[in-house]
N, C-alpha and C positions, 0 to 999 in steps of 0.2 A: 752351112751345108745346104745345098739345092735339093730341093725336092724332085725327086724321080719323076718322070711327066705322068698323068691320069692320077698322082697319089691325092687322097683326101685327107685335108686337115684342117683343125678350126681352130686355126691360127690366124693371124692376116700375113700376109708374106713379107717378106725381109727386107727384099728386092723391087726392083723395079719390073728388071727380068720377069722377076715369078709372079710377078702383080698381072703383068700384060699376059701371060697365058692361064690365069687364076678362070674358074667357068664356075656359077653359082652350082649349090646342090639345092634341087627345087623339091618340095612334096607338095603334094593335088591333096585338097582335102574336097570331101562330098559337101555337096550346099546344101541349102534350103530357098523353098519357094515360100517360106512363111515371113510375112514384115516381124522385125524386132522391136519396131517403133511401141508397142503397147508391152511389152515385156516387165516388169515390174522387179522380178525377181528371176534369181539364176536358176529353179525349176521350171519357170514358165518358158523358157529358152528350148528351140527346137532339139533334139538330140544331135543332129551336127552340130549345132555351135558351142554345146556344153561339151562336145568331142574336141572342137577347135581348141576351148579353154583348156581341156584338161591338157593337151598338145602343149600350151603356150607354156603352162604351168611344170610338165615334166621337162621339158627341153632349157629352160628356163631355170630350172631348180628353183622356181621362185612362186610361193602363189597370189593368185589373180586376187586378190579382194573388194577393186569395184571393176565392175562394169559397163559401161556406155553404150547404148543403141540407138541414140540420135546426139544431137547437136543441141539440144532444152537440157538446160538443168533436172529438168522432170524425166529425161530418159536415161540418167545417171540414178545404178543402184549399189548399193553397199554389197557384199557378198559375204565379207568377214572384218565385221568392227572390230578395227586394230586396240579401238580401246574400249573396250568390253572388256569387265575380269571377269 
């Protein structure tokens, strides 16, 4: 069955048809003007981007446990050690 045109769903389409009139669903999220690069931990993190996470993490049904804010090994932090009991 074809999708009614304007209908949303989060699916990928069947079709080809439905592929070529597919249009993404976008959200804006607020920025920050603070570098992440010295960020250490997920408190140090501006409140947008702990907003962004919490975003990834709901939409996602999945949560975020490390973090990256550069390209060094040293701007990778843990958020929730999977192996921690």
């Amino acid at each position: 069955d074809a999708l009614p045109s304007g209908a949303e769903t989060a699916e990928f389409p069947a079709s080809v048809e439905e592929l070529s009139r597919a249009k993404p669903v976008l959200r804006a999220f607020p920025g920050w003007k603070t570098p992440l690069k010295r960020c250490r931990s997920y408190d140090a993190l501006p409140g947008a981007a702990r907003a962004y996470v919490a975003f990834i993490e709901e939409y996602t049904e999945t949560p975020v446990g490390i973090v990256s804010v550069g390209y060094e090994r040293a701007d990778t932090f843990v958020r929730d050690d999977p192996w921690r009991i």
